[in-house]
Structures are given as structure tokens and as C-alpha cells.
N, C-alpha and C positions, 0 to 999 in steps of 0.2 A: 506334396504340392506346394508349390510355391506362396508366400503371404502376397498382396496384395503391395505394391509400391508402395513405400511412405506408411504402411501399417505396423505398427508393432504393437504384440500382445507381452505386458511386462507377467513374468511367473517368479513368484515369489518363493524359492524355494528353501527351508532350514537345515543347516548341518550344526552339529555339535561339536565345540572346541572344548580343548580342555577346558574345568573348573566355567567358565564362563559363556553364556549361548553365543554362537555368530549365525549370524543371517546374510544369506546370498541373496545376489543383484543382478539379475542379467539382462540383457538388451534385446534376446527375442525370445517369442514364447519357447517353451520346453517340448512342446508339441507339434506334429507336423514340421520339425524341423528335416528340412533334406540332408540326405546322409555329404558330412564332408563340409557341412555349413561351418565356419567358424561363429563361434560363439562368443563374444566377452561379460565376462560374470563377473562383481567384486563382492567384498567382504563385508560387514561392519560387526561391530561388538552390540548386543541387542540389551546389556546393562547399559544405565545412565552412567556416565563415568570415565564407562570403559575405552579405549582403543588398541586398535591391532599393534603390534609393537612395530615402529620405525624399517627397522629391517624385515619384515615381514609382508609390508605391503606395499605392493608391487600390482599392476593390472593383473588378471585373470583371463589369459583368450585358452580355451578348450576348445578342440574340433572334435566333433560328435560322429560316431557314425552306430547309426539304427540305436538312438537314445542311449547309449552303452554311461554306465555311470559316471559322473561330473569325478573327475579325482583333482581334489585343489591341492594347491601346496601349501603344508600342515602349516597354521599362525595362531599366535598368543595373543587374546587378551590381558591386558593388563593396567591397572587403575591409572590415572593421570585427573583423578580429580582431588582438589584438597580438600580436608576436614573445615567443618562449619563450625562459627559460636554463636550458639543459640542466644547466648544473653550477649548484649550489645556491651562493645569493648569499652568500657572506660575512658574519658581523658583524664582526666582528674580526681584523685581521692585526698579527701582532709580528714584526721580525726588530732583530735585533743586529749591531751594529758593532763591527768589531774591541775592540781594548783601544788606545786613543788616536786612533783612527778617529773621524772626527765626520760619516761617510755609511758606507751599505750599500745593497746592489744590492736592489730591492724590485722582486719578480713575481706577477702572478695573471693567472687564466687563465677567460675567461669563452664560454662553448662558447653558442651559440646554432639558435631554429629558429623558422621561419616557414611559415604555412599555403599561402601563395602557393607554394611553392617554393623562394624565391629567399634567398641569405644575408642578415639581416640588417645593416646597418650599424650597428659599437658606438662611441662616444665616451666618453671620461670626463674626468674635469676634473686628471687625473690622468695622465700614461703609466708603464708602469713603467719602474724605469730605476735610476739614482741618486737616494738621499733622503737627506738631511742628517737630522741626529738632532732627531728631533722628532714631534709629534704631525700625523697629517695625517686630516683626512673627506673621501672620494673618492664621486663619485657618475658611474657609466656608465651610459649610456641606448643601447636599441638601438633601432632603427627599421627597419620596412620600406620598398617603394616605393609604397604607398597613405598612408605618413607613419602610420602606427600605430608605437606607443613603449611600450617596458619598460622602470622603472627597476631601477635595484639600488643600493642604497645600503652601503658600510663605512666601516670606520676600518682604519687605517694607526700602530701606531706602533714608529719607531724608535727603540731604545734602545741604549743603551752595556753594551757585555757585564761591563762594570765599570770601575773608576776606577785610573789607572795610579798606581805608587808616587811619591809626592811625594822632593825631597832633602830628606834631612837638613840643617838648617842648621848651621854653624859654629861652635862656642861656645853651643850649644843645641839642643833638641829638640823634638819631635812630641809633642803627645798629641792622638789619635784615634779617632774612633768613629763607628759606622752611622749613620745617621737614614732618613727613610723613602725617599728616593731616591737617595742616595747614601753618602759619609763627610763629615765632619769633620775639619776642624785645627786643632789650636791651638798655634800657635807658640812654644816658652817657651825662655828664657835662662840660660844658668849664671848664678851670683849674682852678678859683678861682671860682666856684661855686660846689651844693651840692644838690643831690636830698634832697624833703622834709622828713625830721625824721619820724619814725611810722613807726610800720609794716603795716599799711597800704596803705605805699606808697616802694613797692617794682620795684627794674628796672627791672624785667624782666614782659614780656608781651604776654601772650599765644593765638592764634587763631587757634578753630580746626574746627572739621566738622560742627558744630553749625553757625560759619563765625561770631562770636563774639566775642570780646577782652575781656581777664578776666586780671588785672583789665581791664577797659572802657577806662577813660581818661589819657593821661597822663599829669603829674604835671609840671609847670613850676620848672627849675630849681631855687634855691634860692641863696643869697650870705650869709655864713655864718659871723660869728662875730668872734671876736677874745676871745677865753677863760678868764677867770680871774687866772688860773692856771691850774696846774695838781695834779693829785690823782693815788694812788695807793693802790687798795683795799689788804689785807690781814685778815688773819686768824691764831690765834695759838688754837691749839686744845691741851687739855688735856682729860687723861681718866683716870676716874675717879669713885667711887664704890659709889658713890651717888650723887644726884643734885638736889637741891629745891630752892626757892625763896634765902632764907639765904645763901647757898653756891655761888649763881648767884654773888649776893652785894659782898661778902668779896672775891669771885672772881674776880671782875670787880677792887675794891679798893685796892687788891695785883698786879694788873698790873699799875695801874695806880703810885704806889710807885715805880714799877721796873724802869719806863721809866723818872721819874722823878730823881730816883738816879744812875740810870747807863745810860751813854750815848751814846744810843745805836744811836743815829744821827750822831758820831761823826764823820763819815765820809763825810755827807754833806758839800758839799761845797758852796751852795747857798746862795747867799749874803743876802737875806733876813730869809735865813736860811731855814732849812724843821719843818716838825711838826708831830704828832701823834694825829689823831683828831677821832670822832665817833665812840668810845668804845663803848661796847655792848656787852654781855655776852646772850646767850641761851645754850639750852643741849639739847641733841638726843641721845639715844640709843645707842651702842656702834657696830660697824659694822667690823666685825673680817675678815679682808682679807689678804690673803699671795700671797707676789707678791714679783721679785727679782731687785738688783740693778739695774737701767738703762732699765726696764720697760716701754715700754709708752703704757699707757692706752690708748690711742687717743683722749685724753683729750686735747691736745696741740699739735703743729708740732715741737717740739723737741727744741733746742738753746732759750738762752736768748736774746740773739742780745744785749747786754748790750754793751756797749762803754770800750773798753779796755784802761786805762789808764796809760798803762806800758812806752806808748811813749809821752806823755806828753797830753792826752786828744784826739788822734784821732780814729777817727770810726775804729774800728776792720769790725763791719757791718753795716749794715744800720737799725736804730729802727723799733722796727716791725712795728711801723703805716703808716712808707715808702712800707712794704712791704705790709702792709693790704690795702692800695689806689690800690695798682696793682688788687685784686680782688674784687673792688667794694667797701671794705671799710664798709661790714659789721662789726658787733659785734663782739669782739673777747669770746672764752668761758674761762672757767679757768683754768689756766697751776697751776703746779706743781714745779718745781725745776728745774735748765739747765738740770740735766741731766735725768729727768724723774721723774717717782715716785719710791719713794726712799723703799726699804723694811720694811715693818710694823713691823715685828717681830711677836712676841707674847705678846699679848695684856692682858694673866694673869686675863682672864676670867671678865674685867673690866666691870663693867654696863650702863657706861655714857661715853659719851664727856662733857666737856666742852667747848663751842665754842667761842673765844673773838674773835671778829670781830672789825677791827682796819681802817683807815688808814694812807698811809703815805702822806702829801701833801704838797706844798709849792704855794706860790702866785706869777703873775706878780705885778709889778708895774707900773706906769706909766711911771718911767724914764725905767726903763728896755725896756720896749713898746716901748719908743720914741727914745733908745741908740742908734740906726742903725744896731742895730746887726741882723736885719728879725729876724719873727716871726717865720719862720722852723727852725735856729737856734738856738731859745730860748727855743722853747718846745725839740727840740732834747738833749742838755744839761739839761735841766730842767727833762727829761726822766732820762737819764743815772742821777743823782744824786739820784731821787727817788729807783731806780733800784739797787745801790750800796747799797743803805742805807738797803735794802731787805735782798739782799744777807748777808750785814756783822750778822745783827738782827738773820741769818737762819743761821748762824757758829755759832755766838754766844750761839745758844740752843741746837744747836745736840753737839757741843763740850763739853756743860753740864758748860759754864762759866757762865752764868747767870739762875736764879730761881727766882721761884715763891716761895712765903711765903703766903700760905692762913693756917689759924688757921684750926684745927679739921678736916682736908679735909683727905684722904688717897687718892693721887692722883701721875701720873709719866706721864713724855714725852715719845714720842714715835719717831723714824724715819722718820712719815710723821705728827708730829707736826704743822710745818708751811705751811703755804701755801701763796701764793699771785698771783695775779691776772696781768693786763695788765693797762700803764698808760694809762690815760684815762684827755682828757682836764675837767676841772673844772668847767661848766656851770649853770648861776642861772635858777631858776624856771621858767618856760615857755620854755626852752630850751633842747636841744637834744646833746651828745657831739657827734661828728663828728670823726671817725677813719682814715677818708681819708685825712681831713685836719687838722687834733687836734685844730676844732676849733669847735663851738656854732652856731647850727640851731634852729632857732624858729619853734615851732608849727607852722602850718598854719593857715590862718582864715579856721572855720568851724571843728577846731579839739581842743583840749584844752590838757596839758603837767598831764597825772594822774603819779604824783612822786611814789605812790604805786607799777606800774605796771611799773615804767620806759620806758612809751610808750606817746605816741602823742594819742589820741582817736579820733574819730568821736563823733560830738555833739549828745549825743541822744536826741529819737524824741521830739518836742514840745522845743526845742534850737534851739541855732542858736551861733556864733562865726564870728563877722565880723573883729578881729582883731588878728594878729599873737604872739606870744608866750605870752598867757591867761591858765592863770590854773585852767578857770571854762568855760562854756558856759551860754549867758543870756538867758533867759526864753520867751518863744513865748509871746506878749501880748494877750488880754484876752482868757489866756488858748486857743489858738493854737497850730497847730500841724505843722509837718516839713515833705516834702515825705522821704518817706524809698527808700533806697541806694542811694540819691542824698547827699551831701556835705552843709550844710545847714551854707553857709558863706557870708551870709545877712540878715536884717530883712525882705527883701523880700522873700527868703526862707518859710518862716511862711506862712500859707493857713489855 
């Protein structure tokens, strides 16, 4: 008998799939259906979780006749839900390292759950364990056995519970301060002493989140010695439409006539007299730059600070190596001219330089040493005459008073011809010149003076240096080795 228009009785009826229940759906009762009635029935998976697979589900129409049994077409449940984390994912983890520690034991704990049953499997890119100090992004992924995946993504970072006390150095002190990840140092000296020479002995002192001092230790201050003079590096450049060995020679031996027959010292005043030593000729390519009068490249910080002699020898200002002790008494770079760099011009498409590489120097003596007159005021006069003698040498060639005679050359001066440098005290081999006190620091034991690189060095490995300004290191005996980053400034050093 037919249902009633517009009635339908829904019958809920169960079949069993593989591994997982499915439950049927169909659109008219299962009863009193007339023979031949189409029927439409669907599926669904009766775990939470679960679904019919893709290819599987498709509508369901069976046509019935005298209730003959429902045959569906055979479908897999299959998971499609992912695994849970019970404990809430992290953004951020912090832990701390001792105080001189550079790791700390790093844990977390990630609780999981899956609809299947079964424990999920977790990974991370990450185990806890030991973490050296530092920043780390961790990402654990769990998985079921249908291959469903949760991620969880943090951060990780390790820091230094703080920065350990640095030593006091020797004949000086610390000044120190916060900044945003760690402190500061700054290495300073009693008055008559001097950090040790090298770049590898810088005053300043860095501790950040690592809670490590870069460098480590710091060095006992030293007492420097007193120079044997001073020196003032200069340069005359020529350019020039060619340059080989042969032009180098008769270049070198055309300067060395000029300075011997034009007196270009003659303003020296120095009792011992000044001099013109370590001639040297090389060539480089010719570098075409237009720049205008009183220019500063930032090559220099502007003034000569030369000794004005207009009132019988007193300081107009104070020599720059007074003013280089105010910032530590680093290296100076190379200046140009009081009043900058001067305009090149037009260089007339030249192919070369030629570089003579000169300087100006003069010596102490021993009675000069023993006069009374201090040694700040010996190098300070000693400055100003070298410095004068610069300047007159640098009128004397842009004013075109004095030349070069080299044979077969086609060569001209230019506006930035000359050049010179900063005095600088006069130190033998093993030795470092001092800017702060224009005086002579030794190497240290454990480093030896490479004159190549005008630096103090650390012994490499398999040496050693137990003695201060050495311009080699001795050799570990029988073929021994020295730790790396230690200071290998004993034979006990050697292992």
C-alpha cells in the first residue's frame, strides 16, 4: 500500500564494513514498501573521524522488490581526522645557563591523542637534551597510522644567566657598562703604561647572551720604552703613460738626485738634522677621480695640527698623538693635505702612477734623551720639524719649483701628487710604535712582531714565544703541538 503523499517514515537501518561500523540512510520506510519502488540509501562511517573514502561514495538508489535484501556497493572507512595535543603548544621557551656555562639542559613535554585509539607518533627537528647558548625554532609534528599530522610549532632560546667577572689588568683598569644583551669593557691604562700592541689585543671587551667575553682575557698593561726617533711616511705620485722595471730604477735614481741637490730639508731645524730614508718606487694603474678644493674624503679628520712658528715655536695646537691618546690611541689612517684633498684635475687619459714611497725621519740621541727636556717634549718638536719639512717638500711641487729628470719617461705632476702620512715614533724590530705615547711596545711573550703585516701575531700551532719583542716563535720540541686559542707563551704550552 502506498505511504501517504508527502509522508515519509525515515528506517534506520546497520550494516557492517570492514574494520569500521557504517550506518545506512534511506529516504523511505523499509516497510510497506511497494514492489519495484526505487529507493535511495546513503552511507556514513558511525566512528567520529571516520569517512567513506572519496571513490567510494557515490548516491545509493536500490530498487526493491518484496523487501529482497539492500546489496550496497562494498565502501572503506577510513581516518581523516588528525591527532590532538593535549598540552597547549608553546610559543616560547627560555632557559638559562649557568654563569660561564655556554649549554643548559632544555625540556618539553608534548602529551598527545588520536581518534583511532592508537598513540600518536611525535618528531621534532629538535630532541630535548643539551643546547648550547643560543637561539633555536623547533617544530614537532605528530602522526597517526592513517598518516594524519599535527603540527606545533616554538622557539627555544638559550641564554646566559649573566656574564662572568672579567680580570683586572696589570697596571690598569676596567670601565664597564650594560648594553642590551650583555656588558661592556673598556680596557684603560695607568699613565705611563700601554695596552699590548697587535690587533689581537683590542680594549674593548664584549659579553652577550652567550655570557662569554670575546676577547677572554684580558692582558696585563705593559710599560712601553722610549722610541729611537720618529718617522713620517710620505708618497710622491707621478702619472705616467707607461711603467716597467726600467722606468721603476731611473725613477727611483731621479729622486734620489733631486733630494740630494735641492734642499728640500732646509727647514729642519733638528740638531741632529732630519733625513730622507726608504725610497721605493712601485706603479698601479692610473685611478681617474674628480673631486673639488677642500674636499675630505674621510680619509682624515681635517687640520694638520702642525706647530705654528710664527711666534717663536709655540703650539698653535696640540700634535695629533696628544689628541689620538684621548681615543685609545689607535692607528692613525692616511691624511692627505691640511686642507683636504686637493683637486686632481684631469689626468690626460695617463696609464700609470708612479709611486715613490719615501720617508722623512730624524733620531734621538742620547744626550737629547738625557737633556731634561721630557720626552713629550722631544717628540712634540721632533713632530713639528718632520711636519714642516712635509709641508715645504708639498709647495715646493705643486708650485712646480722643483722636478723630476727621469730620461725617456712622458710623465706630469698632478694636485694630489704628494701625500704624507702621521709621525709615527721610530721602533726596532720586535716592537709596536705607540700613538698614545709615541713611544715602543714589545710584542708580548706568546706572539712574535711579523714586520710584513706591521702586527704583533699569535705563535702558530706547534710554537711557543716565552719572551717579549721576538720576531719569530721557537718550535715545540719533538714535533709538538700548542692548544688552539690559548696564548702559547711557555714551553709548557707545548702538549
Amino acid at each position: 500500500m502506498a505511504l501517504p503523499f508527502g509522508f515519509r517514515i525515515i528506517w534506520i537501518g546497520l550494516i557492517f564494513l570492514p574494520n569500521i561500523r557504517s550506518e545506512q540512510l534511506c529516504n523511505d520506510a523499509m516497510s510497506n514498501v511497494p514492489d519495484g519502488m526505487i529507493v535511495s540509501c546513503s552511507l556514513r562511517c558511525a566512528k567520529y573521524g571516520y569517512e567513506i573514502e572519496s571513490r567510494d561514495y557515490v548516491p545509493h538508489r536500490v530498487q526493491y522488490f518484496h523487501l529482497t535484501q539492500i546489496n550496497f556497493t562494498e565502501a572503506r572507512c577510513v581516518d581523516k581526522q588528525r591527532p590532538r595535543f593535549l598540552t597547549r603548544c608553546p610559543h616560547s621557551l627560555v632557559f638559562l645557563a649557568e654563569i660561564g656555562s655556554r649549554s643548559a639542559d632544555v625540556t618539553w613535554e608534548l602529551k598527545t591523542i588520536d581518534n583511532s585509539g592508537s598513540t600518536p607518533q611525535v618528531n621534532c627537528t629538535h630532541d630535548p637534551g643539551e643546547f648550547d647558548v643560543g637561539e633555536y625554532d623547533i617544530t614537532c609534528k605528530a602522526s597517526d597510522e592513517a598518516g594524519n599530522m599535527a603540527k606545533c610549532e616554538f622557539h627555544v632560546s638559550v641564554r646566559s644567566a649573566g656574564c662572568p667577572n672579567l680580570n683586572t689588568p696589570g697596571n690598569g683598569s676596567l670601565r664597564c657598562d650594560e648594553w642590551q644583551y650583555g656588558k661592556l669593557c673598556f680596557q684603560e691604562c695607568d699613565q705611563t703604561y700601554d695596552i699590548p700592541p697587535g690587533s689581537m689585543f683590542p680594549n674593548l671587551f664584549v659579553c652577550g647572551t652567550a655570557g662569554i667575553w670575546t676577547p677572554g682575557n684580558v692582558p696585563d698593561c705593559i710599560m712601553p720604552i722610549e722610541a729611537k726617533g720618529l718617522v713620517l711616511e710620505a708618497e710622491l705620485r707621478l702619472y705616467a703613460a707607461d711603467c716597467d722595471d726600467v722606468i721603476k730604477t731611473k725613477s727611483k735614481e731621479a729622486f734620489d738626485k733631486l733630494i740630494k741637490s735641492v734642499d728640500v730639508l732646509a727647514v729642519c731645524e733638528w740638531p741632529e738634522g732630519c733625513a730622507i730614508e726608504n725610497v721605493s718606487v712601485d706603479c698601479a694603474p692610473a685611478v681617474h677621480i674628480e673631486t673639488t678644493m677642500g674636499t675630505d674624503m674621510g680619509l682624515h679628520d681635517g687640520g694638520m695640527n702642525v706647530i705654528d712658528t710664527s711666534d717663536g715655536g709655540a703650539a698653535q695646537d696640540e700634535p695629533y698623538w696628544y689628541q689620538r691618546a684621548q681615543d685609545g690611541g689607535s692607528q692613525p689612517r692616511v691624511r692627505r693635505d691640511e686642507a683636504g684633498l686637493n683637486s686632481l684635475g684631469n689626468h690626460h687619459d695617463w696609464g700609470y702612477t708612479l709611486n715613490i714611497s719615501f720617508s722623512f725621519s730624524l733620531n734621538f740621541t742620547a744626550e737629547s734623551l738625557q737633556s731634561g727636556t721630557g720626552y713629550d717634549w722631544l717628540t712634540y718638536l721632533g713632530s713639528k720639524e718632520l711636519y714642516d719639512s712635509a709641508v715645504f717638500m708639498q709647495t715646493q711641487i705643486e708650485s712646480r719649483m722643483i722636478s723630476l729628470e727621469i730620461p725617456d719617461l712622458d710623465w706630469e705632476f698632478q694636485d694630489d701628487s704628494f701625500h704624507y702620512e702621521f709621525v709615527s715614533p721610530y721602533c726596532s724590530a720586535g716592537f709596536m710604535p705607540s700613538w698614545k705615547t709615541m713611544k715602543c711596545s714589545a710584542c708580548v711573550a706568546g706572539t712574535y712582531h711579523n714586520q710584513t703585516l706591521e702586527d704583533c701575531i699569535a705563535c702558530p700551532l706547534g710554537s711557543y714565544q716565552d719572551e717579549a719583542g721576538q720576531e719569530s716563535c721557537k718550535p715545540c720540541p719533538n714535533s709538538g703541538t700548542t692548544e688552539e686559542g690559548k696564548m702559547a707563551d711557555s714551553l709548557q704550552s707545548c702538549i
